[in-house]
ROTI-974091 format. One record per residue (C-alpha): residue number from 1; residue in three letters; chain; x, y, z. Coordinates in steps of 0.1 Angstrom, whole numbers, always signed. Example, Ala and Ser with C-alpha at 12.3 -4.5 7.8 and 13.67 -1.06 7.14 Angstrom:
2
+-----+-----+---+-------+-------+-------+
:   k :   r : c :     u :     v :     w :
+-----+-----+---+-------+-------+-------+
:   1 : ala : A :  +123 :   -45 :   +78 :
:   2 : ser : A :  +137 :   -11 :   +71 :
+-----+-----+---+-------+-------+-------+
END
This chain:
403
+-----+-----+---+-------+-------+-------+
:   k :   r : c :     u :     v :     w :
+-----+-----+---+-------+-------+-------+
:   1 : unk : A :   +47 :   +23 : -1886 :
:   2 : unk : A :   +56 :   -12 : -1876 :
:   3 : unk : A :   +75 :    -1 : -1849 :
:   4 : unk : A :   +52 :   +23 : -1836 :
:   5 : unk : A :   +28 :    -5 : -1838 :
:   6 : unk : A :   +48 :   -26 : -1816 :
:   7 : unk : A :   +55 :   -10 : -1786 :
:   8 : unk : A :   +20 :   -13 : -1769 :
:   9 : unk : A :   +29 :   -52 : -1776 :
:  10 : unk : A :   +62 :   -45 : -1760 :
:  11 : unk : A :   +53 :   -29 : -1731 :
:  12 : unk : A :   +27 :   -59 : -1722 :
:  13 : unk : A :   +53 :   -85 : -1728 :
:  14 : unk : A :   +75 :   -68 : -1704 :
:  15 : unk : A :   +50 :   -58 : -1675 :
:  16 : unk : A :   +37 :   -93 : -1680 :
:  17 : unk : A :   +76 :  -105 : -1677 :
:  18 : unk : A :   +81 :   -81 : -1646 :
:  19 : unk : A :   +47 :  -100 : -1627 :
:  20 : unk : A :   +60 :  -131 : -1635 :
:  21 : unk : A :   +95 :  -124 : -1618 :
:  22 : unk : A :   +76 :  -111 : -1591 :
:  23 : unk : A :   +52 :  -136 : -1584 :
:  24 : unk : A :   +80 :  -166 : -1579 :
:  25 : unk : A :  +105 :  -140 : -1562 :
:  26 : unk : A :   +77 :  -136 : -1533 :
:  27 : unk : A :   +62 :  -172 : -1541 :
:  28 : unk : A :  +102 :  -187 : -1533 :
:  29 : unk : A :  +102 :  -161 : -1505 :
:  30 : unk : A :   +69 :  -171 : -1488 :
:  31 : unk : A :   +83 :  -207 : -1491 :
:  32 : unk : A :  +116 :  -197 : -1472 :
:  33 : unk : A :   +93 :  -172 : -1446 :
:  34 : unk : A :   +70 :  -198 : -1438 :
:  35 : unk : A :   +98 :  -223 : -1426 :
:  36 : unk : A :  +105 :  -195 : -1400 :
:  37 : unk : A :   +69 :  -197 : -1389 :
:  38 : unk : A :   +68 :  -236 : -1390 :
:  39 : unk : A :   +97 :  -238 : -1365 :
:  40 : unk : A :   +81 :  -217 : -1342 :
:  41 : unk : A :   +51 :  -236 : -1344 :
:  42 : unk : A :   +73 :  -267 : -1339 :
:  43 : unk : A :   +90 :  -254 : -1314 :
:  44 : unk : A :   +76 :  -227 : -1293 :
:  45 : unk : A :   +50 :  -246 : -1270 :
:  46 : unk : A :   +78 :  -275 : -1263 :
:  47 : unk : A :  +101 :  -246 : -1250 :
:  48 : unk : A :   +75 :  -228 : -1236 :
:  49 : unk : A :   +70 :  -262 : -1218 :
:  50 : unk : A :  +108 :  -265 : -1203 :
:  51 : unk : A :  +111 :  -223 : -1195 :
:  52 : unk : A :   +81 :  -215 : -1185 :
:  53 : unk : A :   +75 :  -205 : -1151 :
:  54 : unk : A :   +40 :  -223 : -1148 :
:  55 : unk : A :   +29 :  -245 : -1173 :
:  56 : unk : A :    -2 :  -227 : -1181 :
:  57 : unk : A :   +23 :  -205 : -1202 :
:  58 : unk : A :   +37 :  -232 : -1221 :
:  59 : unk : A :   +20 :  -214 : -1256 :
:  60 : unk : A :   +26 :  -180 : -1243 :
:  61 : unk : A :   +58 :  -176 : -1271 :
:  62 : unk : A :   +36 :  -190 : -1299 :
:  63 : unk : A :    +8 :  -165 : -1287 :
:  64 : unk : A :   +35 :  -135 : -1283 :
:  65 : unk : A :   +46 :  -147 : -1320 :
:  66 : unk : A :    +5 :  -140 : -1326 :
:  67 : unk : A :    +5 :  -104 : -1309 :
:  68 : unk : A :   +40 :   -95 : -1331 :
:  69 : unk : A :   +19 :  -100 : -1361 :
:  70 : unk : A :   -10 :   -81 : -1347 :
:  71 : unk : A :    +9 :   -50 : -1336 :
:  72 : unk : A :   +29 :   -51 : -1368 :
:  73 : unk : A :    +1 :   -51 : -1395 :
:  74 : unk : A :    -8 :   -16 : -1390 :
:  75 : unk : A :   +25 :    +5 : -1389 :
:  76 : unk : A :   +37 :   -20 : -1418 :
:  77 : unk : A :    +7 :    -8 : -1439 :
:  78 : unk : A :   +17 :   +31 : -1429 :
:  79 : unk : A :   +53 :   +23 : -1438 :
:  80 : unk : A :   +38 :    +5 : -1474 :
:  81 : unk : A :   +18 :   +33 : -1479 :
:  82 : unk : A :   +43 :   +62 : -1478 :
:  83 : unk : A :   +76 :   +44 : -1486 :
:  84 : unk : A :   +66 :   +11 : -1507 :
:  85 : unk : A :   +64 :   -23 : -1497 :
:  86 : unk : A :  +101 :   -31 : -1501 :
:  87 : unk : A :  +113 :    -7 : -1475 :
:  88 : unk : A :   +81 :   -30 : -1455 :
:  89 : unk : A :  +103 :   -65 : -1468 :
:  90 : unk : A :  +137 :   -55 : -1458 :
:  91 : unk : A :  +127 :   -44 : -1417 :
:  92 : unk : A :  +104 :   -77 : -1418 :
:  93 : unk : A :  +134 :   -99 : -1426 :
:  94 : unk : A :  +160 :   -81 : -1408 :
:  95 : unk : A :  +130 :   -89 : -1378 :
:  96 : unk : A :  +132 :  -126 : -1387 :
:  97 : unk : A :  +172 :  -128 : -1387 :
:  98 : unk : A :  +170 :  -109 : -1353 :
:  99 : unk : A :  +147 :  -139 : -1343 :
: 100 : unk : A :  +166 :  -163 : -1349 :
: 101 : unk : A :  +196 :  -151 : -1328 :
: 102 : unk : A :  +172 :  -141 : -1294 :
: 103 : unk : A :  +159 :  -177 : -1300 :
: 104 : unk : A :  +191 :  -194 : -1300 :
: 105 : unk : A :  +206 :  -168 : -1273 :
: 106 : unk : A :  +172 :  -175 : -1250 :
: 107 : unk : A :  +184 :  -217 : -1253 :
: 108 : unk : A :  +217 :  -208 : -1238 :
: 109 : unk : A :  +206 :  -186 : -1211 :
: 110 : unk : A :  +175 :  -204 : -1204 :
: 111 : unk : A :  +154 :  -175 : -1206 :
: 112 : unk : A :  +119 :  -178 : -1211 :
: 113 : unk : A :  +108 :  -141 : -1216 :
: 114 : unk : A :  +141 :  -139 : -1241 :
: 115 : unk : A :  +125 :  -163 : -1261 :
: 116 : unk : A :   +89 :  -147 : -1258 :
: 117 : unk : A :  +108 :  -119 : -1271 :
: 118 : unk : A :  +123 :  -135 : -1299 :
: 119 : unk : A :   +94 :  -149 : -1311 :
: 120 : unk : A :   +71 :  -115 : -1309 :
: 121 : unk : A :  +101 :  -104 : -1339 :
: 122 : unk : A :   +96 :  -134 : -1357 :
: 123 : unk : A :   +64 :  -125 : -1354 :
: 124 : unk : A :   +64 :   -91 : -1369 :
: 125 : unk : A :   +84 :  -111 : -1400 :
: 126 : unk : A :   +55 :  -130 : -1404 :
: 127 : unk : A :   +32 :  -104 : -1407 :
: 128 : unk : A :   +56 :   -89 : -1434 :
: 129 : unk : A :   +52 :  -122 : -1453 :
: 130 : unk : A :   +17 :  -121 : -1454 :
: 131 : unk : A :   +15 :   -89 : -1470 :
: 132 : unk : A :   +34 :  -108 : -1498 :
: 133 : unk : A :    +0 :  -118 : -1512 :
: 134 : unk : A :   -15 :   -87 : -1517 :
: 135 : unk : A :   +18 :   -74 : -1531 :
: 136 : unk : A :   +15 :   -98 : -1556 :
: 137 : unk : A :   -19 :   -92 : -1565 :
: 138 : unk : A :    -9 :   -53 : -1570 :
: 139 : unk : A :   +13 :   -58 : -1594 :
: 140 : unk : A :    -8 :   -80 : -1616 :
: 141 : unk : A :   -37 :   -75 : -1641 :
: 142 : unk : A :   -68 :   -74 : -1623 :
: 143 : unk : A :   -84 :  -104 : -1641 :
: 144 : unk : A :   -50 :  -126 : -1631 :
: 145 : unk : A :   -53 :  -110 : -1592 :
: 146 : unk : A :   -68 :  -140 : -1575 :
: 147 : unk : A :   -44 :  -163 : -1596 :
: 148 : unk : A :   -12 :  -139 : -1584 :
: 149 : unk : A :   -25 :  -141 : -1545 :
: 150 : unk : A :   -27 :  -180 : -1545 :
: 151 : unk : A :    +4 :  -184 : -1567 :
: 152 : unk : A :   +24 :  -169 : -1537 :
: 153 : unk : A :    +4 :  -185 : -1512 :
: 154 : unk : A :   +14 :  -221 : -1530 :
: 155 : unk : A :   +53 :  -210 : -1521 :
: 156 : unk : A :   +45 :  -222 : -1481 :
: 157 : unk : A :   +42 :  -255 : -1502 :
: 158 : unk : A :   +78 :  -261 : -1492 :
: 159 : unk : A :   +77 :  -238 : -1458 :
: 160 : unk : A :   +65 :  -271 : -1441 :
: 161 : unk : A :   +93 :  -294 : -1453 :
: 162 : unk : A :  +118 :  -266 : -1452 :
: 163 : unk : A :  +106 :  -262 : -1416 :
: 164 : unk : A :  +102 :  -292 : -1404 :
: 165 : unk : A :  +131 :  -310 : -1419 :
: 166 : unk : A :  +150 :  -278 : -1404 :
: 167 : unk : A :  +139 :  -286 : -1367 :
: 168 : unk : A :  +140 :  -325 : -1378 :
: 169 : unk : A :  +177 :  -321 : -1387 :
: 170 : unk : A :  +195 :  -295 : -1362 :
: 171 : unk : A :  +175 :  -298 : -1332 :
: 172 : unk : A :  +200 :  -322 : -1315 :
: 173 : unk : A :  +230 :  -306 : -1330 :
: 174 : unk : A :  +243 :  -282 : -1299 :
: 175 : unk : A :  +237 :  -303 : -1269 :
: 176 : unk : A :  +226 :  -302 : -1242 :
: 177 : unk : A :  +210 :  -267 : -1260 :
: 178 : unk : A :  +178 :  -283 : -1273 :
: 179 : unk : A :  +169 :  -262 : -1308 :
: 180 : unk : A :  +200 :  -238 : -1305 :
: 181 : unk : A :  +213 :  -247 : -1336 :
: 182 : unk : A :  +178 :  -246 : -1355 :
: 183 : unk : A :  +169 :  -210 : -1344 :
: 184 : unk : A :  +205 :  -201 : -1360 :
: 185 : unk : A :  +187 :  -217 : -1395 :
: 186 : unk : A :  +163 :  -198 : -1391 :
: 187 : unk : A :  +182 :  -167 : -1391 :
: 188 : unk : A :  +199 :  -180 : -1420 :
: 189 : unk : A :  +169 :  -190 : -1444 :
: 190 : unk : A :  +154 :  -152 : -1430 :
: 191 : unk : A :  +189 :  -138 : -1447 :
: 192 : unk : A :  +186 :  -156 : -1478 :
: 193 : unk : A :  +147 :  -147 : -1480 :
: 194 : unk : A :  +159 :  -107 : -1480 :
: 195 : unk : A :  +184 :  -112 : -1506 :
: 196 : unk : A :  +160 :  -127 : -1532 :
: 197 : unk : A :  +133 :  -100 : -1518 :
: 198 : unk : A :  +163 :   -75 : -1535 :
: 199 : unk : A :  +152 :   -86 : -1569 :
: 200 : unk : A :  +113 :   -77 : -1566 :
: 201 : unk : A :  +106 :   -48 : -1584 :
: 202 : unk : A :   +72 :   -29 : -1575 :
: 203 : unk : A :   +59 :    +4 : -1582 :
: 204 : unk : A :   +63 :   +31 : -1554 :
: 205 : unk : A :   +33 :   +46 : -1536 :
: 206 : unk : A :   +14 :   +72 : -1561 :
: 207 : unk : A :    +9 :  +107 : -1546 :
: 208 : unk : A :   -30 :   +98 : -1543 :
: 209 : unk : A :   -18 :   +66 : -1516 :
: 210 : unk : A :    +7 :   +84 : -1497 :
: 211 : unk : A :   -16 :  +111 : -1492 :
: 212 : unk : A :   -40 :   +87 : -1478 :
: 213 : unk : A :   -68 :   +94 : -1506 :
: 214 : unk : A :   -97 :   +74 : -1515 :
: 215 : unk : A :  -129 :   +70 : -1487 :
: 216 : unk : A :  -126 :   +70 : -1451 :
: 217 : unk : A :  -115 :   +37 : -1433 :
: 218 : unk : A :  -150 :   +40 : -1414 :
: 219 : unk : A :  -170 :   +37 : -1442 :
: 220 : unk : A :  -150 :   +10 : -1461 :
: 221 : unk : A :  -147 :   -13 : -1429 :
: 222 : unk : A :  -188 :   -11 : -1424 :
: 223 : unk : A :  -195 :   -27 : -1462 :
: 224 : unk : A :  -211 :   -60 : -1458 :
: 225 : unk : A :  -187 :   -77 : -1479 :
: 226 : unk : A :  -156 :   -63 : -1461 :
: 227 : unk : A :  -173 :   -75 : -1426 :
: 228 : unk : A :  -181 :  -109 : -1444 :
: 229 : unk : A :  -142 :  -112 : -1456 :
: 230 : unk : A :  -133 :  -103 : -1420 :
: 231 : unk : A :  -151 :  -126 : -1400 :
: 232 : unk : A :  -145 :  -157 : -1427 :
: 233 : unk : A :  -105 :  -150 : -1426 :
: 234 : unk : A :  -106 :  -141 : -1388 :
: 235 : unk : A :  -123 :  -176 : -1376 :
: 236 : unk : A :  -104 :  -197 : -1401 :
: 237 : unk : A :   -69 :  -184 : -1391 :
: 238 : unk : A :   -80 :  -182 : -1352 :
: 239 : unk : A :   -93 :  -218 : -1355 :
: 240 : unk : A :   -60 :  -228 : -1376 :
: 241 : unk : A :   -39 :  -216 : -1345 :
: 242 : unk : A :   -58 :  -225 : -1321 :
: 243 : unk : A :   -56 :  -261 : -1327 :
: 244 : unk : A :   -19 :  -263 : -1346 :
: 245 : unk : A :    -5 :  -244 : -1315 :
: 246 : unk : A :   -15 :  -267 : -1290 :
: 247 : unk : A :    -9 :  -301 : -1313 :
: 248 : unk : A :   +20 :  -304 : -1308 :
: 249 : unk : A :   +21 :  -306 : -1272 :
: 250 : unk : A :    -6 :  -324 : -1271 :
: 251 : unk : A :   +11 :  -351 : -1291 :
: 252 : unk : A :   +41 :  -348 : -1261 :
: 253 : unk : A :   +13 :  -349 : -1233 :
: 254 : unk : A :    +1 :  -380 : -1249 :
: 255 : unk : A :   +37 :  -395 : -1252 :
: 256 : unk : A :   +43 :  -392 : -1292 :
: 257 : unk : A :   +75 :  -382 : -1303 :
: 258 : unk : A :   +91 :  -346 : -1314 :
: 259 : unk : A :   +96 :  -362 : -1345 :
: 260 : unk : A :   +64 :  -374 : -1352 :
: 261 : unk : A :   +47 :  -337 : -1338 :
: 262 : unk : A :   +76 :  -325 : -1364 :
: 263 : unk : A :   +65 :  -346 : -1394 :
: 264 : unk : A :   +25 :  -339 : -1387 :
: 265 : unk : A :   +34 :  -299 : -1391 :
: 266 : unk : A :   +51 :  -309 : -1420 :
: 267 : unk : A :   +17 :  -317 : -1435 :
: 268 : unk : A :    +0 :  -295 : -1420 :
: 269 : unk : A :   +18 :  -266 : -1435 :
: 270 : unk : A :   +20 :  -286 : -1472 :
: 271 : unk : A :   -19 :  -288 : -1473 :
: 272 : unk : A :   -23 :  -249 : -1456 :
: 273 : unk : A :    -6 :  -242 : -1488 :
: 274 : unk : A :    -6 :  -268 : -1515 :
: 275 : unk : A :   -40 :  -261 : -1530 :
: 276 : unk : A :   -33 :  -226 : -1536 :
: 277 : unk : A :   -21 :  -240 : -1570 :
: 278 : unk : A :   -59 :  -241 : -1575 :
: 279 : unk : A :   -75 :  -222 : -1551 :
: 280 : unk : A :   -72 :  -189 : -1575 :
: 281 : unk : A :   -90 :  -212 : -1607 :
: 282 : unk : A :  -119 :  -223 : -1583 :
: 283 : unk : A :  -123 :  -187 : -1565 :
: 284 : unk : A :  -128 :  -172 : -1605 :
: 285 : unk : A :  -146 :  -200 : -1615 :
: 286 : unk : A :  -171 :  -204 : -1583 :
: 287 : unk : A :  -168 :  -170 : -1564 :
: 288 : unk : A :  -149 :  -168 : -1527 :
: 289 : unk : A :  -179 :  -175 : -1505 :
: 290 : unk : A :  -181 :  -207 : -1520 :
: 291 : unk : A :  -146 :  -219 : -1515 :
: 292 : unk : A :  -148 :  -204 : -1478 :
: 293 : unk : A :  -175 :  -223 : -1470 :
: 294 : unk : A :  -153 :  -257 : -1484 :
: 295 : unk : A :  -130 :  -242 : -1459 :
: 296 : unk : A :  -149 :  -241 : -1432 :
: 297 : unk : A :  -165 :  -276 : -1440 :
: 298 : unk : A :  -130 :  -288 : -1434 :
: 299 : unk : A :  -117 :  -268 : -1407 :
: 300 : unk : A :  -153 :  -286 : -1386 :
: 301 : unk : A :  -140 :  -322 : -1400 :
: 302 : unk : A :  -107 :  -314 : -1387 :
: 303 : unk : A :  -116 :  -312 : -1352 :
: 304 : unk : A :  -139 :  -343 : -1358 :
: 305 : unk : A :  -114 :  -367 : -1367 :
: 306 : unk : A :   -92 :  -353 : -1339 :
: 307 : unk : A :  -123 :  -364 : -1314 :
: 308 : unk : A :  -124 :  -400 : -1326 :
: 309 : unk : A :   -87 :  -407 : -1314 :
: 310 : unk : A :   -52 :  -396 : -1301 :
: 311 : unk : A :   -25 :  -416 : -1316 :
: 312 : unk : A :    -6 :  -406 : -1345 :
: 313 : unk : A :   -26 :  -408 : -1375 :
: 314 : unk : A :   -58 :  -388 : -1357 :
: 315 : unk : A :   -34 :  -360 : -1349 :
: 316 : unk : A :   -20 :  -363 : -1383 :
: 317 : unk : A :   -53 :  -367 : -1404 :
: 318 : unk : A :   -61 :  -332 : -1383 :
: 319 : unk : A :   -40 :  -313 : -1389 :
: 320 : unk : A :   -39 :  -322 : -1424 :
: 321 : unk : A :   -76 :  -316 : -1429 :
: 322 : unk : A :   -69 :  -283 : -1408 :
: 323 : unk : A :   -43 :  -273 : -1435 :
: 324 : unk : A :   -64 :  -274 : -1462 :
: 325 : unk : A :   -96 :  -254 : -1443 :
: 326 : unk : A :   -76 :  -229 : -1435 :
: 327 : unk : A :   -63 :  -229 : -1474 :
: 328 : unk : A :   -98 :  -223 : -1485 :
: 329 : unk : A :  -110 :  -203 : -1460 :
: 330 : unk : A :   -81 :  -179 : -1456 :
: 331 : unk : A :   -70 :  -174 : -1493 :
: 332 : unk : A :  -109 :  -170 : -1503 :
: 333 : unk : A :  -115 :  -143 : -1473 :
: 334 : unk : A :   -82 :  -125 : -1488 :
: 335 : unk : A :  -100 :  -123 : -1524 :
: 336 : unk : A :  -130 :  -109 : -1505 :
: 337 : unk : A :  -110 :   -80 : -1495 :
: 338 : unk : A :   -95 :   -73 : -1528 :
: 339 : unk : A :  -130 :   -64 : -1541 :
: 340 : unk : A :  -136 :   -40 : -1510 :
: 341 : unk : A :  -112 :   -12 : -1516 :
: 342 : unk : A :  -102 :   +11 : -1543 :
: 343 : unk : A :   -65 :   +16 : -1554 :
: 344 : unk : A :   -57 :   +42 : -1531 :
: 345 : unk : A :   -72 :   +26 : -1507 :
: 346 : unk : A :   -52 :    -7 : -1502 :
: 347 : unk : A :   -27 :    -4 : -1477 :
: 348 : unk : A :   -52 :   +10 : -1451 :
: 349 : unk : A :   -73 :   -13 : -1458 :
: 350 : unk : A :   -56 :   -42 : -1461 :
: 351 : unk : A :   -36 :   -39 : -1435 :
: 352 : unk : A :   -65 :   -31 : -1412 :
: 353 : unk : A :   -76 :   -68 : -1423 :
: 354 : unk : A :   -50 :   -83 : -1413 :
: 355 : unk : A :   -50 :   -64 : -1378 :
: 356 : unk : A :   -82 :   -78 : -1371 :
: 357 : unk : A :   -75 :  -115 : -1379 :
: 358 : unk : A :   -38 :  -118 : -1363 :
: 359 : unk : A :   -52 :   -96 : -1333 :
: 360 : unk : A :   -78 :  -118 : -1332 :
: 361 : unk : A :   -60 :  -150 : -1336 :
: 362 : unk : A :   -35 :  -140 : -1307 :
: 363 : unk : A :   -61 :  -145 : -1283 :
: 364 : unk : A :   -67 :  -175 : -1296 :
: 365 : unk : A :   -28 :  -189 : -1293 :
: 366 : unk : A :   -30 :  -177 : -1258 :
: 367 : unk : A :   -59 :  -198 : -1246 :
: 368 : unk : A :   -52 :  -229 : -1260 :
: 369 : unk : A :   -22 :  -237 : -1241 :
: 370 : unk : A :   -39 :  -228 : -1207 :
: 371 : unk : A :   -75 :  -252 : -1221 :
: 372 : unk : A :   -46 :  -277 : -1230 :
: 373 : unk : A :   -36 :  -279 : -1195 :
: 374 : unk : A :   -70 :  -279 : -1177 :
: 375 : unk : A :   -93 :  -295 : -1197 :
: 376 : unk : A :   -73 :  -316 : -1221 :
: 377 : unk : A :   -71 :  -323 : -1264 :
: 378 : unk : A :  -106 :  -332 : -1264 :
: 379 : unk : A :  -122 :  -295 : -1247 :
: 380 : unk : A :   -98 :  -277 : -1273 :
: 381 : unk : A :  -114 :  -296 : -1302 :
: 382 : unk : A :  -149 :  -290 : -1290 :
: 383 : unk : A :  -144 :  -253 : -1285 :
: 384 : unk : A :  -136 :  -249 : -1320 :
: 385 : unk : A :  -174 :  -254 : -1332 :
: 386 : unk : A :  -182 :  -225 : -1318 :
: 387 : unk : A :  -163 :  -200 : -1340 :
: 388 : unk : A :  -169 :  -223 : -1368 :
: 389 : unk : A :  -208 :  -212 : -1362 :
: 390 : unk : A :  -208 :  -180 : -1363 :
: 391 : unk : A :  -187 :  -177 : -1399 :
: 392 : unk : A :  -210 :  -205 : -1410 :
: 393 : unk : A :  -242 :  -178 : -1402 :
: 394 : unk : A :  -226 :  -150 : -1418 :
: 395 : unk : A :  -215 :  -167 : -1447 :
: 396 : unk : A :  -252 :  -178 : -1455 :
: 397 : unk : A :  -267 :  -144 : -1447 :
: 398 : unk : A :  -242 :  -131 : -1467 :
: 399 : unk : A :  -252 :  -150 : -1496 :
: 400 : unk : A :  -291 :  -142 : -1491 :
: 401 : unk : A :  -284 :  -102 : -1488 :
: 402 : unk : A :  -263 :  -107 : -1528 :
: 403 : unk : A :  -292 :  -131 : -1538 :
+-----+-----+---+-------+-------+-------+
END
């Protein structure tokens, strides 16, 4: 009898042990991911800036990095959805090794459309590694969801030192090959990421998923809440790139160093990710649409302290304050979407989300660098009030219509 009585107990321990193992596996993997994305970040415009052929294209490889993730989102949810999201984590970071090579291959050749290449794969990795959030939340308990999500999201903790220190480090290393030597990094830290990625054990697709059950994607995408969650997640990660993608040359155009553009994405990436050590406690405790709407408050005081100034600490101060709106507002969006869909219904639906924000966002990337150029740091700042509106408005007639 005692035994008999035990193995519920067992069983809970152990699935309880396998979320844990889980949850740091994609948590360390999202940390080692996001480093890939922060160099591109640091990176991409500056190159952009010596390849292009016009200067008006100077973000057109951090905007191609944008349209990687868009175009992938979709066939990586089909591939989830009928083969498991492993088979999904493997071809994303096989994606960001490939990356890294075109990248450094693009340096020596001087090729800018190699390089635009090289960043629409690592593109299509980071699309991969966003999907890491909801595999995370998957595989736990539903009451421990939220906490699971933001638990993986607090791994890009260390992307922006990994990152930055990275570019920091090697950028200087091959001369006269500006960032050859970090794009071979990245491929590295993109190898290492698939071999701890090995370890994570999910379930596979149920007959009910890969047969595409559950409601039709028409009706799910035209609930309220799902178009609340979309909007909130598209403006704060189109706002989020929109500024980080042209700060950097910004900080060049107004004749701050690589190292100090470097050290600000550094902090920018710690506080995208550092509160989501919390943000899953608050979003339980509070709901989402409050702790989007702190994200959104930030995200507008962002691009106010970037209006009062343009030397180091108003670039820094931010991007810092952008990190931590796009924290809020992104990871609480995500939770919105969690309560939209059934089981069977995830993968469509999810990654029809995230379609919609990085497609979004690309567009985004790609205008910044050409506003940079015409009007200046100040025109870029002001634009962002306008998105920042319009989730503001839904968010409060969101909350009347649940009132």
């Amino acid at each position: 009898m005692t035994t008999i009585s035990t193995l519920p107990d067992n069983e809970a321990a152990g699935s309880l042990r396998r979320e844990r193992s889980n949850v740091l596996r994609l948590a360390i993997c999202q940390a080692l991911a996001g480093a890939n994305a922060t160099v591109v970040f640091a990176t991409g415009a500056v190159v952009g800036d010596m390849l292009a052929p016009s200067k008006a294209l100077a973000t057109l490889p951090v905007s191609i990095f944008v349209v990687g993730m868009a175009l992938c989102t979709l066939p990586a949810g089909a591939i989830a959805q009928r083969r498991g999201r492993r088979m999904v984590f493997m071809l994303g970071t096989g994606c960001g090794v490939l990356a890294g090579l075109l990248a450094c291959l693009a340096m020596l050749a001087a090729s800018f459309w190699l390089f635009c290449f090289a960043t629409f794969c690592a593109g299509v990795y980071a699309a991969v590694v966003l999907s890491f959030r909801f595999a995370a939340a998957d595989c736990a308990a539903p009451a421990r969801r939220p906490r699971a999500l933001s638990l993986v999201m607090a791994g890009g903790v260390f992307a922006g030192i990994i990152g930055a220190q990275l570019v920091t480090h090697t950028m200087n290393l091959w001369p006269p090959y500006l960032f050859a030597a970090t794009y071979i990094g990245q491929a590295a830290v993109a190898a290492l990421s698939a071999l701890i990625l090995l370890g994570v054990k999910l379930p596979m697709p149920t007959a009910a998923e890969q047969a595409g059950g559950g409601r039709p994607l028409g009706v799910i995408v035209r609930q309220p809440r799902f178009i609340l969650a979309v909007i909130c997640g598209v403006v704060s990660y189109l706002l989020m790139n929109f500024l980080m993608t042209a700060a950097p040359l910004a900080m060049k155009l107004c004749g701050l160093s690589q190292e100090s553009a470097n050290l600000g994405l550094q902090w920018h990436v710690i506080a995208m990710y550092g509160p989501s050590f919390w943000t899953g406690h608050l979003i339980t405790r509070f709901g989402a649409a409050k702790v989007v709407a702190v994200g959104l408050f930030l995200t507008g005081a962002a691009s106010m302290v970037g209006l009062f100034g343009i030397d180091i600490a108003h670039f820094w101060a931010t991007l810092i304050l952008l990190g931590l709106g796009w924290n809020f507002g992104f990871v609480g969006a995500s939770a919105m979407v969690l309560e939209c869909h059934r089981p069977e219904e995830k993968a469509r639906v999810q990654s029809f989300n995230d379609f919609a924000v990085f497609g979004t966002m690309a567009i985004g990337s790609f205008l910044s660098g050409g506003l940079l150029s015409a009007f200046g740091w100040d025109m870029v700042l002001w634009l962002s009030f306008a998105p920042l509106l319009i989730a503001t408005v839904a968010l409060a007639a969101g909350r009347r219509a649940a009132a």
